[in-house]
DRENDOTI-538281 format. One line per field, with one value per residue (C-alpha): residue number from 1; residue in one letter; x, y, z. Coordinates in steps of 0.5 Angstrom, whole numbers, plus 500, padded with zeros to 3 digits. Each point is the difference from the previous one (the first is absolute). Layout:
N
n	(NUM, ...)
res	(A, ...)
px	(X, ...)
py	(Y, ...)
pz	(Z, ...)
***
This chain:
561
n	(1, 2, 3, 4, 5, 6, 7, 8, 9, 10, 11, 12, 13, 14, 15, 16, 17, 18, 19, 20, 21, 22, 23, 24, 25, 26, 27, 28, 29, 30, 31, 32, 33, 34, 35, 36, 37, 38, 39, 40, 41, 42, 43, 44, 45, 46, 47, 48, 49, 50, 51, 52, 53, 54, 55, 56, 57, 58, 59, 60, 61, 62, 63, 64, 65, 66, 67, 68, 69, 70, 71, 72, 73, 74, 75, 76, 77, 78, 79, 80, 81, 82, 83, 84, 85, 86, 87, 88, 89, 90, 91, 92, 93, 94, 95, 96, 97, 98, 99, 100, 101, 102, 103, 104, 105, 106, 107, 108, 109, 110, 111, 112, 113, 114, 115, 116, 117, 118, 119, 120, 121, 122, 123, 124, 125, 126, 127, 128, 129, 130, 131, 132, 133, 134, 135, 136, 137, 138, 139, 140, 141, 142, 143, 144, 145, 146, 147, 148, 149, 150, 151, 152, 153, 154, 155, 156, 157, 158, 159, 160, 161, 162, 163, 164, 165, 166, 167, 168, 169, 170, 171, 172, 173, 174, 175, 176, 177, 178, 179, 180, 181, 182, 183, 184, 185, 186, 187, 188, 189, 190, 191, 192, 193, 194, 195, 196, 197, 198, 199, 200, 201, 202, 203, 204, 205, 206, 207, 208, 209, 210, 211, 212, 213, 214, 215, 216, 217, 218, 219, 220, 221, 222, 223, 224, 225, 226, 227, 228, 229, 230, 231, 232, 233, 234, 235, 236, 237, 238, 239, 240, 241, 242, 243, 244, 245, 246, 247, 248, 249, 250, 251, 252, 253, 254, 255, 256, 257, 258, 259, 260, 261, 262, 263, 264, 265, 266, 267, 268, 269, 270, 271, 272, 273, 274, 275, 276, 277, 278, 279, 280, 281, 282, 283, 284, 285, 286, 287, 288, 289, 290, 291, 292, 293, 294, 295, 296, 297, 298, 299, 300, 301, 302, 303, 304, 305, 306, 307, 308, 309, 310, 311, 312, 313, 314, 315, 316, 317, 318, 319, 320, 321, 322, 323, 324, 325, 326, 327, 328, 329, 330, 331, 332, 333, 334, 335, 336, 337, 338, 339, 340, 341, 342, 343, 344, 345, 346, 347, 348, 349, 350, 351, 352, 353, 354, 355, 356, 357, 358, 359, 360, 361, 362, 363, 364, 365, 366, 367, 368, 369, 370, 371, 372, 373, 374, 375, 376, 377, 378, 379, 380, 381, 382, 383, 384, 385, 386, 387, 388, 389, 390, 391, 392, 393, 394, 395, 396, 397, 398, 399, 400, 401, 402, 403, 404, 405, 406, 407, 408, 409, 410, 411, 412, 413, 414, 415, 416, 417, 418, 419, 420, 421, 422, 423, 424, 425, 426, 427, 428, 429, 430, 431, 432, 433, 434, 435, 436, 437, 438, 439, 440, 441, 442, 443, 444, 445, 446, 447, 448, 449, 450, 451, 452, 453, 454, 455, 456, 457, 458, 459, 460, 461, 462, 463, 464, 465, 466, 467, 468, 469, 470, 471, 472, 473, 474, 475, 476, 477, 478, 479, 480, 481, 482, 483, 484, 485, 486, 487, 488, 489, 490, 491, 492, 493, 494, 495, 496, 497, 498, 499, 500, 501, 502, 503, 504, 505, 506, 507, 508, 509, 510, 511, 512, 513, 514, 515, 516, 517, 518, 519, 520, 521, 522, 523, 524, 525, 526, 527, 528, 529, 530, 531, 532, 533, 534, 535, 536, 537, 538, 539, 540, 541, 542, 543, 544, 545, 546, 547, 548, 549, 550, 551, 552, 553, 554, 555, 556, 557, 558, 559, 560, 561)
res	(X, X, X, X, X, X, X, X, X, X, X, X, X, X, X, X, X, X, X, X, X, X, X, X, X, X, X, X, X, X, X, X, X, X, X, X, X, X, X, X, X, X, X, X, X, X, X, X, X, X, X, X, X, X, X, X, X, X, X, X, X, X, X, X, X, X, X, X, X, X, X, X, X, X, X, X, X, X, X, X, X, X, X, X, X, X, X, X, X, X, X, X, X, X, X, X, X, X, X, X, X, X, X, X, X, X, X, X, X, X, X, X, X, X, X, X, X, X, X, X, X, X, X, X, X, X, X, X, X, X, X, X, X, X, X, X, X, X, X, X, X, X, X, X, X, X, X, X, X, X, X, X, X, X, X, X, X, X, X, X, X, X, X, X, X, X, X, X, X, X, X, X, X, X, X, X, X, X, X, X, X, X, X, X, X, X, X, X, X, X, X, X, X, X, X, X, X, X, X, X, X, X, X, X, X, X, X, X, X, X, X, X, X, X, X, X, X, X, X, X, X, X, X, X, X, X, X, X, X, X, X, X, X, X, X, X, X, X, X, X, X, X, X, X, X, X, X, X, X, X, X, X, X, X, X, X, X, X, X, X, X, X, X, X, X, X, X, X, X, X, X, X, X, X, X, X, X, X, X, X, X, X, X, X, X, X, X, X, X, X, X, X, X, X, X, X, X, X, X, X, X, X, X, X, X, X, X, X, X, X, X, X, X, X, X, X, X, X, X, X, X, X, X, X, X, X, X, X, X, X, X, X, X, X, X, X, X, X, X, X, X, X, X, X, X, X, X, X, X, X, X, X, X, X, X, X, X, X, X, X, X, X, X, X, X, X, X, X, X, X, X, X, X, X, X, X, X, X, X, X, X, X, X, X, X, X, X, X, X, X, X, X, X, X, X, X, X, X, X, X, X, X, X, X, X, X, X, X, X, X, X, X, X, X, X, X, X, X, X, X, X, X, X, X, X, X, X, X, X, X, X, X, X, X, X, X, X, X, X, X, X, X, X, X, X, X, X, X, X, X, X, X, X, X, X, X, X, X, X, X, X, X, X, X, X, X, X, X, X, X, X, X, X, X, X, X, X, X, X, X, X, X, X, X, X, X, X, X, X, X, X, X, X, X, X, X, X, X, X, X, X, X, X, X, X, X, X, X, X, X, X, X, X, X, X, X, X, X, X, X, X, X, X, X, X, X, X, X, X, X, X, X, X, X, X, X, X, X, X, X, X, X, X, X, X, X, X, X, X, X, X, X, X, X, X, X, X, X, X, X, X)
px	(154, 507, 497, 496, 505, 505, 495, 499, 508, 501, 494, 504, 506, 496, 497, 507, 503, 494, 501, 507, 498, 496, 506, 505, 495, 498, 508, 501, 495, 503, 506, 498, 497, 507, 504, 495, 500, 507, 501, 495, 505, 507, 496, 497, 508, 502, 494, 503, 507, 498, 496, 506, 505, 496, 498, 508, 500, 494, 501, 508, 498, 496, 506, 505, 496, 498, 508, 503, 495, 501, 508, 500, 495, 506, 505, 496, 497, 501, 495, 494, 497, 504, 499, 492, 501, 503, 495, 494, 503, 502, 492, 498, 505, 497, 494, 501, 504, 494, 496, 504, 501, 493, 498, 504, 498, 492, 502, 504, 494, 495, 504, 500, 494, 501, 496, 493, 496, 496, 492, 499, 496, 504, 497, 500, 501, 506, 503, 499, 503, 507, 500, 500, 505, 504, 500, 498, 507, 504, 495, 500, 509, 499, 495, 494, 493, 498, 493, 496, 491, 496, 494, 494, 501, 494, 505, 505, 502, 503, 503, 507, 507, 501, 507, 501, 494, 504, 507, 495, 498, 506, 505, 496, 498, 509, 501, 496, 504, 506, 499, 497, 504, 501, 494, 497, 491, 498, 493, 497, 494, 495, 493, 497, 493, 495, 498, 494, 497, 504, 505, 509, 501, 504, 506, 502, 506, 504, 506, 502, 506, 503, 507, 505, 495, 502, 501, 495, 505, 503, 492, 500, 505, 498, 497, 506, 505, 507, 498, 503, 498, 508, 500, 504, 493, 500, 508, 500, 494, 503, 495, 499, 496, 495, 495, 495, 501, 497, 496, 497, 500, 498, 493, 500, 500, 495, 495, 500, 502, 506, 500, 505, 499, 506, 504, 506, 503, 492, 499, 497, 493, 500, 493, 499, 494, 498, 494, 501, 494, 498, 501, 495, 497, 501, 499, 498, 495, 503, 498, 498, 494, 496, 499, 505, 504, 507, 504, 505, 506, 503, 500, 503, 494, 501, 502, 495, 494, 504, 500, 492, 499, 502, 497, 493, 503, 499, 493, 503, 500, 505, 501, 506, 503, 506, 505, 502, 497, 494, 500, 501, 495, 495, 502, 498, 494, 498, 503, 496, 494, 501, 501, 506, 503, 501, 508, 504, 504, 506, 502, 507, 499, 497, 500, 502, 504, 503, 497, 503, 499, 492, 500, 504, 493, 495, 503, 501, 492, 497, 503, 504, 495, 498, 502, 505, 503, 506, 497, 507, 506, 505, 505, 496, 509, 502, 494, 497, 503, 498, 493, 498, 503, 495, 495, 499, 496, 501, 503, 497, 504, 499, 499, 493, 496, 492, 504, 504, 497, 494, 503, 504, 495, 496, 506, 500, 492, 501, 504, 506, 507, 500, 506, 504, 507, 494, 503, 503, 505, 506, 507, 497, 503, 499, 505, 496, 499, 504, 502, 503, 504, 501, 507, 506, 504, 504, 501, 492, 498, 505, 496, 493, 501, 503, 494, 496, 503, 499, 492, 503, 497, 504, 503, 502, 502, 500, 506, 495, 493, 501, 503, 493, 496, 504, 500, 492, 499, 504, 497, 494, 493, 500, 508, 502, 495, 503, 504, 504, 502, 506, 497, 507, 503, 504, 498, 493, 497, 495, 494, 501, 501, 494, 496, 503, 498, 493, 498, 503, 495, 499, 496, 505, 504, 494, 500, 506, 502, 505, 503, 505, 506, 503, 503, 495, 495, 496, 492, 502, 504, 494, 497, 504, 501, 492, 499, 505, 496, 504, 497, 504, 506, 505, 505, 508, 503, 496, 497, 499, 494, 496, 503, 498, 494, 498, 502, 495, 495, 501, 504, 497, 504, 503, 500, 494, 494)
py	(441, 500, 498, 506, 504, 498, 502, 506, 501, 496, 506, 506, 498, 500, 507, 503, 496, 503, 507, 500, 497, 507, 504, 496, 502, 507, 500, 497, 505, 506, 498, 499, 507, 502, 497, 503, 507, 499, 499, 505, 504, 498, 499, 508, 503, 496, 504, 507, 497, 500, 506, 504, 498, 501, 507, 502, 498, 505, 505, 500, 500, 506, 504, 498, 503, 506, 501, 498, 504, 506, 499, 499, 507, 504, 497, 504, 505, 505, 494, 501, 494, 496, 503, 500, 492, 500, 503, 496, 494, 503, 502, 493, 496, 504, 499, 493, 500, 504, 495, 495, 503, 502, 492, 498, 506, 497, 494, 502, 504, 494, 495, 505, 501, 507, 501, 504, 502, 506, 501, 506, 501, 499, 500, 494, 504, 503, 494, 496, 505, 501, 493, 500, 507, 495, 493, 502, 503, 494, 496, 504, 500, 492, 500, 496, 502, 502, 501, 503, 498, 504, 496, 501, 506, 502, 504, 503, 504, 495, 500, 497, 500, 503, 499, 493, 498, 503, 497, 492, 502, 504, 494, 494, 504, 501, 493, 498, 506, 498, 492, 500, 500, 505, 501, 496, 502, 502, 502, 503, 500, 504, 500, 503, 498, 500, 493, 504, 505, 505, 494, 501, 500, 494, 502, 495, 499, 495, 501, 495, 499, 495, 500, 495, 498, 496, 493, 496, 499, 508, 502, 497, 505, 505, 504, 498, 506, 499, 495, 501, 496, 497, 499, 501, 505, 504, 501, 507, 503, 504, 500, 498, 495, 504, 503, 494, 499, 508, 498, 495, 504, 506, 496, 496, 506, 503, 494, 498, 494, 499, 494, 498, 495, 499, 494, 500, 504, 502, 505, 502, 503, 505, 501, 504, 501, 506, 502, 508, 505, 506, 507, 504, 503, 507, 502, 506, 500, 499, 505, 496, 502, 494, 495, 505, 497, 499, 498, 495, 498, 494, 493, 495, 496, 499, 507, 504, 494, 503, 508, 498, 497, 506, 505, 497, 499, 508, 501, 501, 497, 498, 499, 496, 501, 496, 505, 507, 501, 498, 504, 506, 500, 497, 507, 504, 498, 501, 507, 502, 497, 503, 493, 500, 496, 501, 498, 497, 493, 498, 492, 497, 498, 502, 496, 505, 506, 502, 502, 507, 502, 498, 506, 504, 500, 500, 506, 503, 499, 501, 505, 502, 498, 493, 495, 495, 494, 495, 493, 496, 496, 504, 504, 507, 503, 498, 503, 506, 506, 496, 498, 507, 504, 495, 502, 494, 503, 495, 494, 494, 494, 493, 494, 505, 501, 504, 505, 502, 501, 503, 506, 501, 501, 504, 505, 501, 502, 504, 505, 496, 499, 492, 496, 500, 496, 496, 504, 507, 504, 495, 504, 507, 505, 502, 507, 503, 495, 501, 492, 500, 494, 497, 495, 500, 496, 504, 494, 500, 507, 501, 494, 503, 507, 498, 495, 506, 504, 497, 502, 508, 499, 505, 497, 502, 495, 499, 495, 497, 501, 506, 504, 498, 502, 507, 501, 499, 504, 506, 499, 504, 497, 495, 501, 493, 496, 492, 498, 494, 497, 495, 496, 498, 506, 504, 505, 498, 495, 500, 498, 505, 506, 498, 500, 506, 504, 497, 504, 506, 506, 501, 498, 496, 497, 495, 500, 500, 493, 496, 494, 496, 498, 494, 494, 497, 497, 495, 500, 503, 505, 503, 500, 503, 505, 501, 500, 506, 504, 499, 499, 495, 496, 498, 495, 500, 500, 506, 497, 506, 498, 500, 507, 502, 498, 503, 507, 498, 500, 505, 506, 504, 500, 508, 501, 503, 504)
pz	(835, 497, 494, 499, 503, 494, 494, 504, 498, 495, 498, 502, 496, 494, 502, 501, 493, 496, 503, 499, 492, 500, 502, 496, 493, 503, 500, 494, 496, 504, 498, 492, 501, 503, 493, 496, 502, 500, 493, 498, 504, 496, 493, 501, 503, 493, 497, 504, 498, 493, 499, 503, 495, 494, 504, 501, 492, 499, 503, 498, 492, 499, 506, 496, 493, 505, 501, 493, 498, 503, 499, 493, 500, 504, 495, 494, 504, 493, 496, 500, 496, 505, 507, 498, 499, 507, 504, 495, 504, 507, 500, 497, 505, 506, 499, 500, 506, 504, 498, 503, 507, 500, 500, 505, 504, 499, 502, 506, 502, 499, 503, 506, 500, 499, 494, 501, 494, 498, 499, 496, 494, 493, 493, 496, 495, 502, 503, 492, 497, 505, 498, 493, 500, 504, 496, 493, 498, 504, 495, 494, 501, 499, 494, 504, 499, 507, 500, 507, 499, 505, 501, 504, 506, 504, 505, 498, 506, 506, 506, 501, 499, 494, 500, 502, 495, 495, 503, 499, 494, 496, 503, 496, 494, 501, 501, 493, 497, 502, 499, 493, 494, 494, 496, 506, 502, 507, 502, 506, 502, 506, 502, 506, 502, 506, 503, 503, 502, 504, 501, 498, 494, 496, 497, 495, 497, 494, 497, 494, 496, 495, 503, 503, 505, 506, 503, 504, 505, 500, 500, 507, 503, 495, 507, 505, 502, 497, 495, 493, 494, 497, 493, 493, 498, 505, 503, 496, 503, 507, 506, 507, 500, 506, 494, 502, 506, 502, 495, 503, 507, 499, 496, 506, 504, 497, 501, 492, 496, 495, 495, 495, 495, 495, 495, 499, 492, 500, 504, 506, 504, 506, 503, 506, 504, 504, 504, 502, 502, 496, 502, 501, 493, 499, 493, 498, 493, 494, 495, 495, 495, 501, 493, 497, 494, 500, 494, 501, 495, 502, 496, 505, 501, 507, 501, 497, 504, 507, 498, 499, 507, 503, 496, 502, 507, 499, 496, 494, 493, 496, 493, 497, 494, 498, 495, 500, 493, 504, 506, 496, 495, 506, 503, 494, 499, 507, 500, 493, 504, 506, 504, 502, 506, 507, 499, 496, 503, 496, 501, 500, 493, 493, 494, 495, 504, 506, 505, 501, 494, 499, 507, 496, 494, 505, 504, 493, 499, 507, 503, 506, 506, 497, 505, 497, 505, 499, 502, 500, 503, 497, 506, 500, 502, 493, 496, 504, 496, 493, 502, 503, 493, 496, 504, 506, 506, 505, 501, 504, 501, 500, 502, 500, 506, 499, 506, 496, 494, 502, 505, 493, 496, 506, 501, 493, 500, 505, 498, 502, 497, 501, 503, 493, 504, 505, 506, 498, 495, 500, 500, 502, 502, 507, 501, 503, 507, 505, 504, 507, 501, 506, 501, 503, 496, 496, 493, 501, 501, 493, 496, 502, 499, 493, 499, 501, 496, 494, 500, 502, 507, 504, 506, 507, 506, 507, 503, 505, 501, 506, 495, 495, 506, 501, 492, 499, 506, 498, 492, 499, 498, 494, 499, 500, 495, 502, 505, 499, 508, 501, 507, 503, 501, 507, 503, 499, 496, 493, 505, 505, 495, 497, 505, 503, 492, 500, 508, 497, 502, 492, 494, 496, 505, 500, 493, 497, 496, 504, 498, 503, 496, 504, 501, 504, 494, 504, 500, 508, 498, 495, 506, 505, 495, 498, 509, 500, 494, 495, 493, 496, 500, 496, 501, 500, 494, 497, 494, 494, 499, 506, 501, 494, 501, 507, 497, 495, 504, 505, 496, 495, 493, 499, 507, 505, 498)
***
């Protein structure tokens, strides 16, 4: 009987050494997680450490050049060559800082996980085209071949956050900018397709360029905030080193995928995949005459394949001819047998003249109604009054989509006079409108007001938004034709001013454009803003073209009717 009870102990002990074993590995593997997270902890404050005073150094560059900029201008204020030079590099040195602060702002926000996004119908459209007006002259700057392919759309209309898609895809097609040499290649390429039947769309997207590339060992921490590639190639090239970071955020918040292969002095290649819904259609009917032909005059090979895709996209037939000379003599002889065509499309390139002056010959020959349009690259700013004097009837920008091309073409078969500068008249005079202006400080209200100016708008301001909202109501119907809205303000604030305007007992207080004008440039703000009756919003600092813009599409040149 003792016997037994000693096993019986002898058995409780090894028990008890086997339970204190389990707790000493359980510890042990706590202990080890513990060691771990504390130097993911250290080695992420050394990142912060790091990433902070590279930004002191960021941020004080283009500060010094804002304020030697602006003191050497003061000091030759009577030079005007020199005081020019000043500000073309105030304005590139601030924009640059506004592009700083925005990435730690984003990432602040993301960290937080204060960031919300949008689902609002966009153009793919106009969202490739804001992309290339914003990377093509930071291309052309290094004299790189930057080209943007449009493959296979089978929606073009989607819901999503237009800005942060265009925030993903700008900060990429950037990045191959700026880490690409001089002379350097960069192509781009985005398709949109069904997977099935009335399922989301699969945006598709690739950015490739044969620039310094990167180290297997940075690819790995490529995504991770805070983290900057250190290197002899790249220590003159200023940023925060967020730009991937959000990226990767945003593309994750949005339920797609981002990848990057790349090898170090050969170059490197972003693809990011998107699953976003289509926006329900509403296109009206083109008035397009069914297997009608059109001319087009273009020897780019891949150019002129594309014009043709989106010709038959709207039941018309193109023809192709590859020289001016060509053109010219296809369109007499249609002329003389009474065929001719249902427009002309004029090409980046011809073989043997320019472009412009095959318009002038054409126009020359067939009048002042037949539809002429420029199919081209080119910055429609820099050569809208010489295209219109040679007889350009509208202008259509690419990378091409059928859209654009095809409501062009029916606009003009309509009657229509077309979309010559692809959103309205650029530097018109608006004289004849009349813009509230509603802010309270005074440094704002003067550079508003002096922005505004530049178009001949009239001006009038409210110090706060009560005074807005007593100025409109003691205005007559349809006195104001926009009114500008500060959100911050004493007094009342731009949201209540708003709402107080739109539930006015008169028909323009619910029509009358509002737009917030603001510091507050995050997607909730847009929505703050649009939840208050505004109808669009520009962010603070004020960008000229963003103003001009807005004026453009709600102002009539010469003033009311």
């Amino acid at each position: 009987m003792e016997n037994m009870d000693n096993i019986s102990a002898v058995g409780t002990a090894l028990q008890r050494l086997e339970a204190l074993e389990r707790d000493n590995e359980a510890l042990r593997a706590a202990n080890e997680d513990l060691e771990e997270a504390l130097r993911a902890a250290e080695a992420a404050n050394q990142a912060k450490s790091r990433f902070l005073s590279s930004m002191s150094h960021d941020i004080r560059t283009p500060m010094n050049a804002i304020m030697g900029m602006t003191s050497i201008g003061l000091s030759h204020i009577d030079e005007k060559a020199r005081v020019q030079d000043c500000l073309s590099k105030i304005q590139t040195a601030s924009a640059h800082l506004m592009s700083l602060v925005n990435d730690v702002l984003d990432m602040s926000r993301i960290d937080s996980g204060r960031l919300t996004l949008s689902e609002e119908p966009f153009s793919l459209a106009d969202l490739v085209h804001d992309i290339a007006v914003i990377v093509l002259p930071q291309a052309r700057q290094k004299n790189q071949e930057l080209q943007i392919e449009i493959g296979r759309i089978e929606e073009e209309v989607l819901l999503g956050d237009e800005l942060r898609l265009r925030q993903i895809l700008v900060n990429i097609i950037g990045n191959a900018v700026k880490y690409t040499q001089e002379g350097g290649a960069i192509q781009v390429s985005l398709t949109a397709q069904r997977t099935a039947g009335e399922g989301p769309v699969e945006l598709a997207f690739s950015c490739r360029d044969n620039g310094i590339g990167m180290s297997p060992a940075f690819l790995e921490k490529i995504f991770i905030p805070f983290e900057r590639v250190r290197s002899a190639a790249v220590s003159k090239i200023e940023g925060t080193g967020l730009g991937m970071s959000i990226v990767k955020s945003l593309v994750d918040r949005m339920g797609g995928q981002i990848t990057v292969e790349s090898r170090e002095g050969e170059g490197s290649c972003f693809r990011v995949e998107l699953a976003l819904p289509a926006a329900p259609r509403s296109r009206g009917r083109l008035a397009l005459p069914e297997g009608a032909v059109v001319l087009v005059a273009e020897s780019g090979e891949e150019r002129a394949r594309r014009i043709g895709e989106c010709l038959a996209e709207g039941g018309l037939t193109p023809v192709r001819t590859r020289t001016g000379m060509a053109s010219v003599t296809w369109l007499t002889e249609a002329q003389y047998e009474e065929r001719l065509p249902c427009a002309l499309l004029l090409g980046q390139e011809l073989e043997d003249m320019p472009v412009l002056e095959v318009a002038a010959h054409v126009r020359q020959l067939a009048g002042r109604e037949f539809p002429i349009v420029l199919v081209s690259e080119d910055d429609w700013a820099q050569i809208e009054y010489r295209a219109t004097r040679a007889g350009v009837s509208a202008f259509v920008p690419c990378p091409l989509f059928s859209s654009r091309l095809l409501d062009t073409l029916s606009e003009l078969m309509g009657g229509g006079r077309g979309n010559q500068s692809a959103g309205g008249e650029l530097n018109a005079d608006y004289s004849g409108s009349r813009v509230l202006l509603v802010e309270d400080n005074e440094l704002n209200q003067e550079i508003a007001v002096e922005l505004l100016g530049l178009t001949g708008v009239q001006v009038e301001v409210a110090g706060d938004g009560a005074q807005a909202v007593d100025m409109f109501a003691a205005a007559p119907a349809d006195y104001y034709d926009l009114i500008f809205m500060d959100v911050q303000m004493p007094v009342m604030n731009g949201y209540e001013a708003t709402r107080r305007i739109r539930q006015m007992d008169r028909e323009d207080a619910g029509r009358v454009w509002i737009v917030a004008m603001t510091a507050n440039a995050f997607v909730e703000d847009v929505r703050l803003s649009r939840e208050a009756g505004m109808n669009e919003h520009v962010s603070k600092p004020v960008d000229l073209e963003r103003l001009q813009e807005i004026l453009r599409a709600q102002l009539k040149p010469g003033g009311r009717e």
